[in-house]
N, C-alpha and C positions, 0 to 999 in steps of 0.2 A: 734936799730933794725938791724939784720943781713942783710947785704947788697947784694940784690941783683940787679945787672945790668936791666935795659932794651935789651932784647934778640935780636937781629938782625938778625941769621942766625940762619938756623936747629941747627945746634953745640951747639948754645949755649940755644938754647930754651932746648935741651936733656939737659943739664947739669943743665938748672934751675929746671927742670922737672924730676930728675934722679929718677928712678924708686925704690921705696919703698922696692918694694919685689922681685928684681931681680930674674931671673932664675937660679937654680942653676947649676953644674955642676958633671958629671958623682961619682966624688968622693967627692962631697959636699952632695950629696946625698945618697950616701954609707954609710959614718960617720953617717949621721942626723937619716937614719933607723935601725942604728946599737942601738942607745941609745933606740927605743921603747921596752915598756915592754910585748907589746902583752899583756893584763889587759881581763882578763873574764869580761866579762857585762861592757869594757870601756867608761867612761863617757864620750868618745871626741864624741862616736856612737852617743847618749842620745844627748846630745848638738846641733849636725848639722841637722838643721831642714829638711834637706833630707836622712836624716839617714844612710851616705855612711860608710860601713864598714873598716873603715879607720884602727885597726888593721890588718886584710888580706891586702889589697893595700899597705902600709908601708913593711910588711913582703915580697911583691912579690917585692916592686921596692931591698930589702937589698938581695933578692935569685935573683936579676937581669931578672923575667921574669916581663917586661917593660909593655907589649901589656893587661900582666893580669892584671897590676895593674889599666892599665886605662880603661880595660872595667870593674873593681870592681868600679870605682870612677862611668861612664859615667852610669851604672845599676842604679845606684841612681839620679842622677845629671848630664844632659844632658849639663849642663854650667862648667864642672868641671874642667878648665883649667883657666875662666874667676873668679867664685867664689875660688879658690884657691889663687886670687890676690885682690880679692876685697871685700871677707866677711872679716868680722870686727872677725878673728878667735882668737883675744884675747880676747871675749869675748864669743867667742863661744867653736869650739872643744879647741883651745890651752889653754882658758880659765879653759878649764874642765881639763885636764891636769892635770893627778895625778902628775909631779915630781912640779908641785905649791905648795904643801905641802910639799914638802921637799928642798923647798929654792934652786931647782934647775932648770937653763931654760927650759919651757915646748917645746916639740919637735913642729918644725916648721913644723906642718903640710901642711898649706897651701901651701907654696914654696913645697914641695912633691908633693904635689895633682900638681899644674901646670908642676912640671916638669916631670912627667909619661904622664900626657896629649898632654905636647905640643911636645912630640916625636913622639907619634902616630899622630897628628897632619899633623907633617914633612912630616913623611912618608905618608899620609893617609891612616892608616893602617886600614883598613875594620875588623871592631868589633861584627857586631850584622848582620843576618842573620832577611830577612822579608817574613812576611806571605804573602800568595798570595792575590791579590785583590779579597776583596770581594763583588764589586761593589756599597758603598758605599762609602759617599761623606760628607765632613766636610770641613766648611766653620771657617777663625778665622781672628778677625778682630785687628790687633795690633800683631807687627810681634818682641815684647821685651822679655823676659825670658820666661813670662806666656807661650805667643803662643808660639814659639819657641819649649817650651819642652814637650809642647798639640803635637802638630807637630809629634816629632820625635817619643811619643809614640804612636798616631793613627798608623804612619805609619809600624809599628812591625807590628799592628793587619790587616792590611792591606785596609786600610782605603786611598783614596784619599785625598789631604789635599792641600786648595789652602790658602793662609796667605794674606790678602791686609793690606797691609803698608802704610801710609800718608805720609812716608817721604820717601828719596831717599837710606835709608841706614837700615839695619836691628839691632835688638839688643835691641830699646828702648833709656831709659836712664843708660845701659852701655856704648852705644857708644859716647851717647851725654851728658850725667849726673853725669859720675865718673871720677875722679880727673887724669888727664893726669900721675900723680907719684905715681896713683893706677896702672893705666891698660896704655898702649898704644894703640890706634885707631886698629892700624897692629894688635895685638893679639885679640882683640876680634873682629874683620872681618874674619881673620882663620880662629879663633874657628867654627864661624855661617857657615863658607862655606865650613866646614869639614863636618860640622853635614847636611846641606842639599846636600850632596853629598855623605853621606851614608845613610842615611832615603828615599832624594827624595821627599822632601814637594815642591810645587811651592811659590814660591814669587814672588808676583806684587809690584811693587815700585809704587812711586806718586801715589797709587791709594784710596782716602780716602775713607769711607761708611759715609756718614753724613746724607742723606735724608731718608723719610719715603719710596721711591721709591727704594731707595737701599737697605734696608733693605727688602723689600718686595719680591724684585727679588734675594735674597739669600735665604728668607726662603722656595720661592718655589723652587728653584734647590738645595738646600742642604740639607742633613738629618739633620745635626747640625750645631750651632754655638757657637763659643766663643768667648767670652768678653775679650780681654787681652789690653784693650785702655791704661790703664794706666792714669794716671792723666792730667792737663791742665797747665796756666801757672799759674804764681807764683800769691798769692793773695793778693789783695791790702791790705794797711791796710786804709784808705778810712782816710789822712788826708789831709792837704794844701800844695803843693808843691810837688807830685809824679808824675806830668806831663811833671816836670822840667828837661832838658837836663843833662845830668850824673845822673839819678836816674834809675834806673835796677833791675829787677826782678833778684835772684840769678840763679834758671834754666837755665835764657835767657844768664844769665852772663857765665856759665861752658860752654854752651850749643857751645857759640861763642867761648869760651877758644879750648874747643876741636876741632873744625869745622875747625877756623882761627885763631890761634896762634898770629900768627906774627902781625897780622895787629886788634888785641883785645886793645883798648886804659885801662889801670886797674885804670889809675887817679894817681895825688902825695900821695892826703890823703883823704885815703876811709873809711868811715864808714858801716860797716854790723851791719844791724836789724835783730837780731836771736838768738836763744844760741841752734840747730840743728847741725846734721852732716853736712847738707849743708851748712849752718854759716861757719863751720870750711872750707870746702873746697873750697869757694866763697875767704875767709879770704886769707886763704896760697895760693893760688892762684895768688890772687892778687899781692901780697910779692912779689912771686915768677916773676911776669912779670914784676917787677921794682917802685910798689910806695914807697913811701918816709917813709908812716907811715901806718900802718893799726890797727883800733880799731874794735873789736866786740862789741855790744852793745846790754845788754839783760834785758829785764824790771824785768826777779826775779831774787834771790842769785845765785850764780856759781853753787851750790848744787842742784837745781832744773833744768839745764839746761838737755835737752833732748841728747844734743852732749856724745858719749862715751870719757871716760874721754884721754883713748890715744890718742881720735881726738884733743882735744883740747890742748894737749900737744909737738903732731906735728905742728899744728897753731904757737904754742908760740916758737918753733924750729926755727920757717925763721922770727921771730919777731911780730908775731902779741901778740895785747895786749889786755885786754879785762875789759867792765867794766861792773856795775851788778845793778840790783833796778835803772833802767832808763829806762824809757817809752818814745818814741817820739810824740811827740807834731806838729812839724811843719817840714817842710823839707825847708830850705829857698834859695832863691834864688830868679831871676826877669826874666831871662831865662837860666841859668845855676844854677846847685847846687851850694851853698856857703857855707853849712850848716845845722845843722840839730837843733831845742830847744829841750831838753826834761827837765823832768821833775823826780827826785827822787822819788823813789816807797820804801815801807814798806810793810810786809805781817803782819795781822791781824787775828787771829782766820783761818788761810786762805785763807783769801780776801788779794788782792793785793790793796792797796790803795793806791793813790800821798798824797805825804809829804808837806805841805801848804808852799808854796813862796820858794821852791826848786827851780825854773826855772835856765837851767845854756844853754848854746850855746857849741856846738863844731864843726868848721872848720871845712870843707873838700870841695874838689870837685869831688869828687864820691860816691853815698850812694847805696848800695846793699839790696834789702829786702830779708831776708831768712824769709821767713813768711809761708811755708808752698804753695803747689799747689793747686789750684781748683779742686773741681769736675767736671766732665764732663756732668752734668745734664742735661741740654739742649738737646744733644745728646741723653741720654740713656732715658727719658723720651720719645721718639719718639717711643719706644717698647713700645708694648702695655701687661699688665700687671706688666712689671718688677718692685719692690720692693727695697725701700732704708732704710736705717737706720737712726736714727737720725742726724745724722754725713755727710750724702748721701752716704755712701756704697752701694753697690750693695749687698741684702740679698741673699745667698745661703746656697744650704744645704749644712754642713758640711762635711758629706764622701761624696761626689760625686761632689760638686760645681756646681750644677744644679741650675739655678735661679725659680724668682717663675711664668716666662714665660718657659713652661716645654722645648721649644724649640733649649733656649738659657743657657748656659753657658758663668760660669765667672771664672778670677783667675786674680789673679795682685794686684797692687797697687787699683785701681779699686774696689776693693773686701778687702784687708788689712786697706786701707787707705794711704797706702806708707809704704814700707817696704823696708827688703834688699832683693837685687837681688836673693838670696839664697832660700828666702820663696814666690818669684816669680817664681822660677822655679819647686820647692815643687808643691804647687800650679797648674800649670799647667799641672805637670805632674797624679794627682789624681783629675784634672779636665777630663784630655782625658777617664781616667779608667773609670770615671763619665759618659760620652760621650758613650762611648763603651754599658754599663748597658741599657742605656736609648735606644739606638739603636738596642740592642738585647732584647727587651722591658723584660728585668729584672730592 
Protein backbone atom coordinates (compact mmCIF):
# COMPACT_ATOMS: atom_id res chain seq x y z
CA UNK A 1 0.00 0.00 0.00
CA UNK A 2 1.36 3.46 -0.84
CA UNK A 3 2.43 4.93 2.37
CA UNK A 4 0.88 7.48 3.76
CA UNK A 5 2.01 9.18 7.06
CA UNK A 6 -0.60 10.21 9.81
CA UNK A 7 -0.85 14.12 9.20
CA UNK A 8 -0.11 16.15 12.10
CA UNK A 9 0.00 19.61 10.80
CA UNK A 10 -1.85 21.84 8.07
CA UNK A 11 1.39 20.97 5.69
CA UNK A 12 1.07 17.96 5.81
CA UNK A 13 -2.61 17.26 5.77
CA UNK A 14 -2.26 19.60 2.16
CA UNK A 15 0.13 17.28 0.79
CA UNK A 16 -1.77 14.13 1.80
CA UNK A 17 -4.72 15.96 0.45
CA UNK A 18 -3.04 17.55 -2.75
CA UNK A 19 -5.51 18.71 -4.98
CA UNK A 20 -6.63 16.64 -8.01
CA UNK A 21 -7.35 19.36 -10.24
CA UNK A 22 -5.28 22.13 -9.37
CA UNK A 23 -5.82 25.59 -10.68
CA UNK A 24 -4.24 26.49 -13.48
CA UNK A 25 -2.06 29.18 -14.50
CA UNK A 26 -2.26 32.21 -16.87
CA UNK A 27 -0.42 30.25 -19.68
CA UNK A 28 -1.47 26.79 -18.71
CA UNK A 29 -4.39 28.01 -19.64
CA UNK A 30 -3.51 29.67 -22.86
CA UNK A 31 -1.95 26.43 -24.29
CA UNK A 32 -5.00 24.17 -23.00
CA UNK A 33 -7.68 26.73 -25.15
CA UNK A 34 -5.38 26.99 -27.86
CA UNK A 35 -5.86 23.03 -28.60
CA UNK A 36 -9.99 23.36 -28.72
CA UNK A 37 -11.50 22.72 -31.91
CA UNK A 38 -14.53 25.10 -31.42
CA UNK A 39 -16.75 21.66 -32.89
CA UNK A 40 -20.42 22.94 -34.41
CA UNK A 41 -23.01 20.96 -32.32
CA UNK A 42 -19.89 20.03 -29.75
CA UNK A 43 -20.61 17.02 -27.75
CA UNK A 44 -18.86 18.38 -24.51
CA UNK A 45 -22.32 21.03 -24.78
CA UNK A 46 -24.67 17.73 -25.19
CA UNK A 47 -22.81 16.13 -22.23
CA UNK A 48 -22.87 18.88 -19.26
CA UNK A 49 -26.20 18.31 -17.85
CA UNK A 50 -26.32 22.24 -17.55
CA UNK A 51 -25.52 22.81 -20.99
CA UNK A 52 -22.76 25.51 -20.53
CA UNK A 53 -21.48 26.66 -23.81
CA UNK A 54 -18.15 25.42 -23.21
CA UNK A 55 -16.92 26.08 -27.02
CA UNK A 56 -17.52 30.17 -26.59
CA UNK A 57 -16.03 30.13 -22.81
CA UNK A 58 -12.74 28.16 -23.89
CA UNK A 59 -12.53 30.58 -27.10
CA UNK A 60 -13.10 33.86 -24.71
CA UNK A 61 -10.56 32.44 -21.83
CA UNK A 62 -7.58 31.80 -25.50
CA UNK A 63 -8.95 35.80 -26.78
CA UNK A 64 -8.21 36.62 -22.93
CA UNK A 65 -11.50 38.15 -22.33
CA UNK A 66 -11.62 36.39 -18.77
CA UNK A 67 -15.02 38.05 -17.19
CA UNK A 68 -16.90 36.74 -20.55
CA UNK A 69 -15.85 33.59 -20.22
CA UNK A 70 -17.20 33.25 -16.84
CA UNK A 71 -20.28 34.82 -17.20
CA UNK A 72 -20.71 32.28 -20.47
CA UNK A 73 -19.90 29.37 -17.71
CA UNK A 74 -22.05 31.18 -14.52
CA UNK A 75 -25.34 31.76 -17.51
CA UNK A 76 -25.55 28.12 -17.22
CA UNK A 77 -24.07 26.88 -14.00
CA UNK A 78 -24.44 29.13 -10.91
CA UNK A 79 -21.58 26.52 -9.34
CA UNK A 80 -19.32 26.87 -12.12
CA UNK A 81 -16.08 27.22 -10.30
CA UNK A 82 -17.00 24.33 -7.84
CA UNK A 83 -18.44 21.87 -10.72
CA UNK A 84 -15.27 22.58 -12.86
CA UNK A 85 -13.49 20.72 -9.80
CA UNK A 86 -15.68 18.23 -8.91
CA UNK A 87 -17.93 16.94 -11.83
CA UNK A 88 -16.76 13.62 -12.79
CA UNK A 89 -15.81 15.50 -16.44
CA UNK A 90 -14.21 12.45 -17.64
CA UNK A 91 -17.26 11.17 -17.98
CA UNK A 92 -18.88 13.91 -18.81
CA UNK A 93 -17.96 17.02 -21.36
CA UNK A 94 -13.96 15.57 -21.41
CA UNK A 95 -15.65 12.32 -21.75
CA UNK A 96 -17.42 13.57 -25.02
CA UNK A 97 -14.44 15.01 -26.13
CA UNK A 98 -13.94 14.58 -29.77
CA UNK A 99 -9.87 14.38 -29.73
CA UNK A 100 -11.00 10.62 -27.59
CA UNK A 101 -11.28 9.32 -30.99
CA UNK A 102 -8.28 10.20 -32.02
CA UNK A 103 -5.89 8.91 -29.25
CA UNK A 104 -5.40 12.36 -28.22
CA UNK A 105 -5.77 13.94 -24.44
CA UNK A 106 -9.20 15.36 -24.38
CA UNK A 107 -8.93 19.18 -23.33
CA UNK A 108 -9.30 19.80 -19.77
CA UNK A 109 -12.16 21.43 -19.63
CA UNK A 110 -12.87 21.55 -16.28
CA UNK A 111 -9.64 23.02 -14.86
CA UNK A 112 -10.71 25.91 -17.62
CA UNK A 113 -14.07 26.30 -16.22
CA UNK A 114 -12.50 26.98 -12.51
CA UNK A 115 -9.93 28.86 -13.57
CA UNK A 116 -12.08 31.83 -15.65
CA UNK A 117 -14.34 31.60 -12.48
CA UNK A 118 -12.11 31.84 -9.75
CA UNK A 119 -10.70 35.13 -11.11
CA UNK A 120 -13.88 36.71 -11.21
CA UNK A 121 -14.27 35.28 -8.01
CA UNK A 122 -10.88 37.25 -6.82
CA UNK A 123 -11.88 40.14 -7.97
CA UNK A 124 -15.74 39.91 -7.50
CA UNK A 125 -16.28 40.99 -10.60
CA UNK A 126 -20.21 41.85 -10.94
CA UNK A 127 -21.54 39.81 -13.93
CA UNK A 128 -25.29 39.87 -14.21
CA UNK A 129 -27.44 42.94 -13.74
CA UNK A 130 -31.02 42.31 -11.42
CA UNK A 131 -34.58 42.98 -12.09
CA UNK A 132 -36.36 45.25 -9.89
CA UNK A 133 -38.40 43.74 -7.04
CA UNK A 134 -41.25 42.61 -7.77
CA UNK A 135 -42.68 42.15 -4.41
CA UNK A 136 -42.60 38.71 -4.32
CA UNK A 137 -41.29 36.30 -1.97
CA UNK A 138 -39.70 32.64 -2.15
CA UNK A 139 -39.01 30.68 0.60
CA UNK A 140 -36.06 27.48 0.12
CA UNK A 141 -35.39 25.05 2.46
CA UNK A 142 -31.76 23.48 2.13
CA UNK A 143 -29.12 25.93 1.19
CA UNK A 144 -26.83 22.94 -1.30
CA UNK A 145 -26.63 23.39 -5.11
CA UNK A 146 -30.34 22.86 -5.69
CA UNK A 147 -31.24 26.13 -3.55
CA UNK A 148 -28.29 27.96 -4.08
CA UNK A 149 -28.80 28.03 -7.86
CA UNK A 150 -33.08 28.34 -7.26
CA UNK A 151 -31.64 31.46 -5.33
CA UNK A 152 -29.58 33.22 -7.73
CA UNK A 153 -31.98 32.76 -10.54
CA UNK A 154 -35.25 34.15 -8.57
CA UNK A 155 -33.15 36.62 -7.83
CA UNK A 156 -32.51 37.93 -11.75
CA UNK A 157 -36.34 37.98 -11.86
CA UNK A 158 -36.49 39.88 -8.95
CA UNK A 159 -37.96 37.67 -6.52
CA UNK A 160 -36.99 37.88 -2.65
CA UNK A 161 -35.27 34.86 -1.49
CA UNK A 162 -34.72 33.82 2.08
CA UNK A 163 -32.58 30.10 2.01
CA UNK A 164 -32.88 28.28 5.83
CA UNK A 165 -29.99 26.08 6.36
CA UNK A 166 -29.74 23.41 9.26
CA UNK A 167 -26.26 23.58 9.27
CA UNK A 168 -23.78 26.31 10.14
CA UNK A 169 -22.27 26.50 6.59
CA UNK A 170 -23.74 26.67 3.21
CA UNK A 171 -23.15 24.44 0.05
CA UNK A 172 -24.73 21.01 1.12
CA UNK A 173 -22.66 18.15 0.51
CA UNK A 174 -20.01 20.17 -1.44
CA UNK A 175 -18.80 21.47 1.64
CA UNK A 176 -19.28 18.48 3.66
CA UNK A 177 -19.58 15.44 1.12
CA UNK A 178 -16.66 15.93 -1.58
CA UNK A 179 -13.28 14.70 -1.16
CA UNK A 180 -10.91 17.35 0.43
CA UNK A 181 -8.45 16.37 -3.07
CA UNK A 182 -11.61 17.29 -5.16
CA UNK A 183 -12.43 20.76 -3.75
CA UNK A 184 -10.94 22.61 -0.75
CA UNK A 185 -13.56 24.05 2.06
CA UNK A 186 -11.86 27.80 0.99
CA UNK A 187 -13.02 27.34 -2.64
CA UNK A 188 -16.25 26.48 -2.31
CA UNK A 189 -17.12 29.07 0.71
CA UNK A 190 -15.80 31.72 -2.18
CA UNK A 191 -17.65 30.46 -4.77
CA UNK A 192 -21.23 30.64 -2.25
CA UNK A 193 -20.30 34.08 -1.04
CA UNK A 194 -19.46 35.44 -4.44
CA UNK A 195 -22.74 34.42 -5.70
CA UNK A 196 -24.73 35.68 -2.61
CA UNK A 197 -23.14 38.87 -2.90
CA UNK A 198 -23.95 39.32 -6.45
CA UNK A 199 -27.65 38.00 -6.56
CA UNK A 200 -28.36 39.02 -2.84
CA UNK A 201 -30.31 35.93 -1.54
CA UNK A 202 -30.43 35.94 2.51
CA UNK A 203 -29.19 33.08 4.39
CA UNK A 204 -30.21 31.88 7.77
CA UNK A 205 -27.68 29.37 9.24
CA UNK A 206 -28.81 26.94 12.24
CA UNK A 207 -31.97 27.37 11.23
CA UNK A 208 -33.83 23.98 10.42
CA UNK A 209 -37.91 23.59 9.10
CA UNK A 210 -38.64 20.21 10.62
CA UNK A 211 -42.26 20.91 12.10
CA UNK A 212 -45.71 20.93 10.74
CA UNK A 213 -45.83 24.65 12.41
CA UNK A 214 -42.81 25.61 10.37
CA UNK A 215 -44.00 24.67 7.43
CA UNK A 216 -47.21 26.31 8.01
CA UNK A 217 -45.76 29.55 8.84
CA UNK A 218 -43.70 29.58 5.48
CA UNK A 219 -46.50 28.87 3.38
CA UNK A 220 -48.46 31.56 4.64
CA UNK A 221 -45.64 34.37 4.31
CA UNK A 222 -44.29 33.04 1.11
CA UNK A 223 -45.51 32.62 -2.41
CA UNK A 224 -43.30 29.58 -2.94
CA UNK A 225 -41.16 27.03 -1.80
CA UNK A 226 -38.41 24.69 -2.46
CA UNK A 227 -37.37 21.49 -1.56
CA UNK A 228 -33.50 21.38 -1.90
CA UNK A 229 -33.14 19.07 1.69
CA UNK A 230 -31.11 16.77 0.13
CA UNK A 231 -30.87 13.47 1.55
CA UNK A 232 -30.17 12.07 5.42
CA UNK A 233 -27.60 9.97 6.85
CA UNK A 234 -26.15 6.89 5.61
CA UNK A 235 -28.41 3.68 5.63
CA UNK A 236 -28.07 0.97 7.77
CA UNK A 237 -27.85 -2.20 6.41
CA UNK A 238 -29.71 -3.61 9.44
CA UNK A 239 -27.10 -6.41 10.60
CA UNK A 240 -25.23 -7.48 14.14
CA UNK A 241 -22.62 -5.31 15.11
CA UNK A 242 -23.23 -1.61 13.65
CA UNK A 243 -23.58 -0.21 16.88
CA UNK A 244 -20.15 -1.27 17.51
CA UNK A 245 -17.46 1.56 18.33
CA UNK A 246 -15.37 2.15 14.99
CA UNK A 247 -18.29 1.32 12.66
CA UNK A 248 -19.43 4.70 10.70
CA UNK A 249 -21.59 5.71 8.30
CA UNK A 250 -19.43 6.94 5.04
CA UNK A 251 -21.35 10.66 4.82
CA UNK A 252 -20.74 10.97 8.61
CA UNK A 253 -17.00 9.69 7.86
CA UNK A 254 -16.05 12.56 4.80
CA UNK A 255 -18.47 14.68 6.60
CA UNK A 256 -15.78 14.73 9.78
CA UNK A 257 -12.80 14.34 7.12
CA UNK A 258 -13.70 17.72 5.87
CA UNK A 259 -15.04 19.55 9.10
CA UNK A 260 -11.98 18.24 11.31
CA UNK A 261 -9.03 16.84 9.54
CA UNK A 262 -6.69 16.59 11.95
CA UNK A 263 -8.37 15.17 14.84
CA UNK A 264 -10.65 12.31 12.26
CA UNK A 265 -9.19 8.97 13.81
CA UNK A 266 -9.28 6.69 9.93
CA UNK A 267 -8.28 3.23 12.03
CA UNK A 268 -4.99 0.82 11.05
CA UNK A 269 -7.40 -1.46 8.84
CA UNK A 270 -10.46 -0.26 7.60
CA UNK A 271 -12.97 -2.08 5.73
CA UNK A 272 -15.60 -0.10 3.25
CA UNK A 273 -19.16 -1.62 2.41
CA UNK A 274 -19.88 -0.34 -0.99
CA UNK A 275 -18.73 -0.42 -4.59
CA UNK A 276 -20.26 3.73 -5.01
CA UNK A 277 -18.37 6.92 -5.56
CA UNK A 278 -18.48 7.40 -1.93
CA UNK A 279 -16.93 3.81 -1.25
CA UNK A 280 -14.17 5.25 -3.38
CA UNK A 281 -13.81 8.52 -1.44
CA UNK A 282 -14.51 7.04 2.19
CA UNK A 283 -11.55 4.35 0.79
CA UNK A 284 -8.74 7.11 -0.41
CA UNK A 285 -9.52 8.99 2.27
CA UNK A 286 -8.77 6.91 4.61
CA UNK A 287 -5.31 5.96 2.97
CA UNK A 288 -4.80 9.28 2.81
CA UNK A 289 -5.00 10.05 6.74
CA UNK A 290 -2.64 7.17 7.45
CA UNK A 291 -4.27 3.58 7.94
CA UNK A 292 -2.25 0.69 7.39
CA UNK A 293 -4.48 -1.20 5.04
CA UNK A 294 -7.68 -0.30 3.28
CA UNK A 295 -10.01 -2.84 1.54
CA UNK A 296 -13.33 -2.12 -0.34
CA UNK A 297 -15.69 -4.61 -0.19
CA UNK A 298 -18.68 -4.99 -2.58
CA UNK A 299 -21.24 -7.89 -2.66
CA UNK A 300 -21.37 -8.05 -6.82
CA UNK A 301 -18.47 -8.29 -9.62
CA UNK A 302 -16.10 -5.10 -9.99
CA UNK A 303 -18.16 -4.74 -13.42
CA UNK A 304 -21.45 -3.95 -11.72
CA UNK A 305 -20.14 -1.53 -9.23
CA UNK A 306 -21.79 1.82 -9.49
CA UNK A 307 -18.30 3.82 -8.71
CA UNK A 308 -16.91 5.62 -12.15
CA UNK A 309 -14.16 3.56 -13.12
CA UNK A 310 -11.37 6.59 -12.74
CA UNK A 311 -12.76 6.80 -9.10
CA UNK A 312 -11.76 3.46 -8.44
CA UNK A 313 -8.64 3.72 -9.97
CA UNK A 314 -7.63 6.89 -7.95
CA UNK A 315 -8.66 4.61 -4.61
CA UNK A 316 -6.18 1.93 -5.87
CA UNK A 317 -3.51 5.15 -6.62
CA UNK A 318 -2.86 5.70 -2.42
CA UNK A 319 -3.30 1.74 -2.09
CA UNK A 320 -6.63 0.77 -1.55
CA UNK A 321 -7.59 -2.65 -2.66
CA UNK A 322 -10.76 -4.08 -3.40
CA UNK A 323 -12.62 -7.16 -3.26
CA UNK A 324 -15.89 -8.37 -5.12
CA UNK A 325 -19.13 -11.25 -4.65
CA UNK A 326 -18.88 -10.57 -0.76
CA UNK A 327 -21.75 -9.82 1.25
CA UNK A 328 -21.42 -8.94 5.02
CA UNK A 329 -22.98 -10.98 7.38
CA UNK A 330 -21.88 -9.82 10.75
CA UNK A 331 -19.67 -6.89 11.88
CA UNK A 332 -17.97 -8.31 15.03
CA UNK A 333 -16.64 -7.05 17.85
CA UNK A 334 -17.85 -6.94 21.89
CA UNK A 335 -17.36 -3.07 21.98
CA UNK A 336 -15.03 -2.31 19.41
CA UNK A 337 -14.84 -3.36 15.81
CA UNK A 338 -12.60 -6.44 15.36
CA UNK A 339 -14.08 -7.35 12.18
CA UNK A 340 -16.34 -7.98 9.83
CA UNK A 341 -17.85 -12.17 8.38
CA UNK A 342 -19.16 -12.25 5.19
CA UNK A 343 -20.09 -14.56 3.05
CA UNK A 344 -19.22 -15.15 -1.04
CA UNK A 345 -22.02 -14.18 -3.41
CA UNK A 346 -22.65 -15.56 -7.25
CA UNK A 347 -24.98 -13.96 -9.62
CA UNK A 348 -27.74 -16.28 -11.10
CA UNK A 349 -30.12 -15.39 -13.92
CA UNK A 350 -29.46 -12.08 -12.07
CA UNK A 351 -30.19 -12.78 -8.68
CA UNK A 352 -27.38 -12.38 -6.41
CA UNK A 353 -27.11 -15.44 -4.36
CA UNK A 354 -24.44 -16.62 -1.11
CA UNK A 355 -22.36 -19.41 -2.14
CA UNK A 356 -23.13 -22.44 0.52
CA UNK A 357 -20.23 -22.71 3.45
CA UNK A 358 -18.33 -19.49 1.85
CA UNK A 359 -18.08 -17.87 5.28
CA UNK A 360 -14.51 -16.33 5.67
CA UNK A 361 -13.62 -13.22 8.42
CA UNK A 362 -11.65 -10.14 7.71
CA UNK A 363 -9.77 -8.03 10.30
CA UNK A 364 -10.06 -4.57 10.80
CA UNK A 365 -10.75 -1.94 13.36
CA UNK A 366 -12.66 0.40 11.21
CA UNK A 367 -15.71 -0.55 9.07
CA UNK A 368 -17.28 2.36 6.86
CA UNK A 369 -20.71 1.63 5.30
CA UNK A 370 -21.16 3.28 1.95
CA UNK A 371 -24.57 2.00 1.55
CA UNK A 372 -26.25 4.72 0.14
CA UNK A 373 -28.28 7.88 2.22
CA UNK A 374 -31.80 7.72 3.60
CA UNK A 375 -34.67 9.53 2.58
CA UNK A 376 -36.01 12.27 4.42
CA UNK A 377 -39.52 10.88 4.68
CA UNK A 378 -40.43 11.68 7.89
CA UNK A 379 -40.01 15.15 7.26
CA UNK A 380 -41.42 15.53 3.91
CA UNK A 381 -44.46 13.49 4.66
CA UNK A 382 -45.49 16.44 7.12
CA UNK A 383 -46.63 18.27 3.63
CA UNK A 384 -49.67 17.58 3.05
CA UNK A 385 -50.36 16.18 -0.37
CA UNK A 386 -46.72 15.68 -1.47
CA UNK A 387 -46.00 12.45 -3.65
CA UNK A 388 -43.13 9.83 -3.65
CA UNK A 389 -41.97 7.38 -5.83
CA UNK A 390 -41.42 3.99 -5.27
CA UNK A 391 -37.79 4.51 -4.22
CA UNK A 392 -39.26 7.88 -1.85
CA UNK A 393 -38.31 10.44 -4.39
CA UNK A 394 -40.18 13.41 -4.33
CA UNK A 395 -42.56 13.24 -7.59
CA UNK A 396 -42.32 16.27 -9.84
CA UNK A 397 -43.20 17.52 -12.88
CA UNK A 398 -40.48 17.46 -15.20
CA UNK A 399 -40.18 21.07 -16.86
CA UNK A 400 -40.95 23.04 -13.96
CA UNK A 401 -40.07 20.81 -10.77
CA UNK A 402 -43.33 21.61 -9.23
CA UNK A 403 -44.46 18.92 -6.87
CA UNK A 404 -47.87 17.48 -6.50
CA UNK A 405 -48.45 20.07 -3.42
CA UNK A 406 -48.91 22.92 -6.21
CA UNK A 407 -47.27 25.20 -3.53
CA UNK A 408 -44.08 23.46 -3.14
CA UNK A 409 -41.22 22.70 -5.24
CA UNK A 410 -38.26 20.29 -5.46
CA UNK A 411 -34.85 19.79 -6.91
CA UNK A 412 -31.86 17.85 -5.50
CA UNK A 413 -30.83 14.87 -4.45
CA UNK A 414 -34.15 14.72 -2.94
CA UNK A 415 -35.84 14.58 -6.21
CA UNK A 416 -32.76 12.48 -8.25
CA UNK A 417 -32.13 10.29 -5.60
CA UNK A 418 -28.38 11.42 -5.14
CA UNK A 419 -26.73 12.66 -7.84
CA UNK A 420 -23.79 14.87 -8.97
CA UNK A 421 -23.53 18.21 -7.83
CA UNK A 422 -23.83 19.24 -11.43
CA UNK A 423 -27.61 17.90 -11.98
CA UNK A 424 -28.19 19.73 -8.56
CA UNK A 425 -27.64 22.58 -9.68
CA UNK A 426 -29.31 21.94 -13.32
CA UNK A 427 -32.14 21.22 -11.33
CA UNK A 428 -32.44 24.00 -9.28
CA UNK A 429 -32.03 26.24 -11.64
CA UNK A 430 -35.23 25.10 -14.06
CA UNK A 431 -36.81 24.54 -10.63
CA UNK A 432 -36.77 28.57 -9.89
CA UNK A 433 -37.97 29.06 -13.84
CA UNK A 434 -40.75 26.58 -12.54
CA UNK A 435 -41.26 28.85 -9.62
CA UNK A 436 -41.53 31.92 -11.60
CA UNK A 437 -44.48 30.24 -14.18
CA UNK A 438 -46.47 29.17 -11.19
CA UNK A 439 -46.31 32.66 -9.61
CA UNK A 440 -47.18 34.53 -12.69
CA UNK A 441 -50.04 31.87 -12.70
CA UNK A 442 -48.81 30.52 -16.17
Amino acid sequence: MTEYKRPATKKELEQSFEQIKPYMDATMASYESSRCLYCFDAPCVSACPTGIDIPLFIRQINTGNLPGAAKTIYRANYFGNICGKVCPTEVLCEGACVFNHQNVKPLEIGRLQSYATSLVIEKNKKLFELSPSNGRKVAIIGAGPAGISAACELRKSGYEVIIFEAKSQASGLVLYGCAPYKIANKDVLEEVHYLQKQFGFTLQFNKPVSSPEQLEKLEKEFDAILLGIGLGNTRPLNISGENLKGCKGATEFIESVKINPLKTKPGKRVVVIGGGNTAMDAASESARLGAEEVVIAYRRPKVDMRAYEFEYELAKSVGVKGIFNVSPLEILGEKKVKGVRFIKTYNANGQLSNVPNSEFELKCDRVILATGQSKLTAFLKQIKGLKFDDKGRIIVHPGTHQTTNLKYFAAGDAVNGGAEVVNAAAEGKLAAKGIHLYIKGK
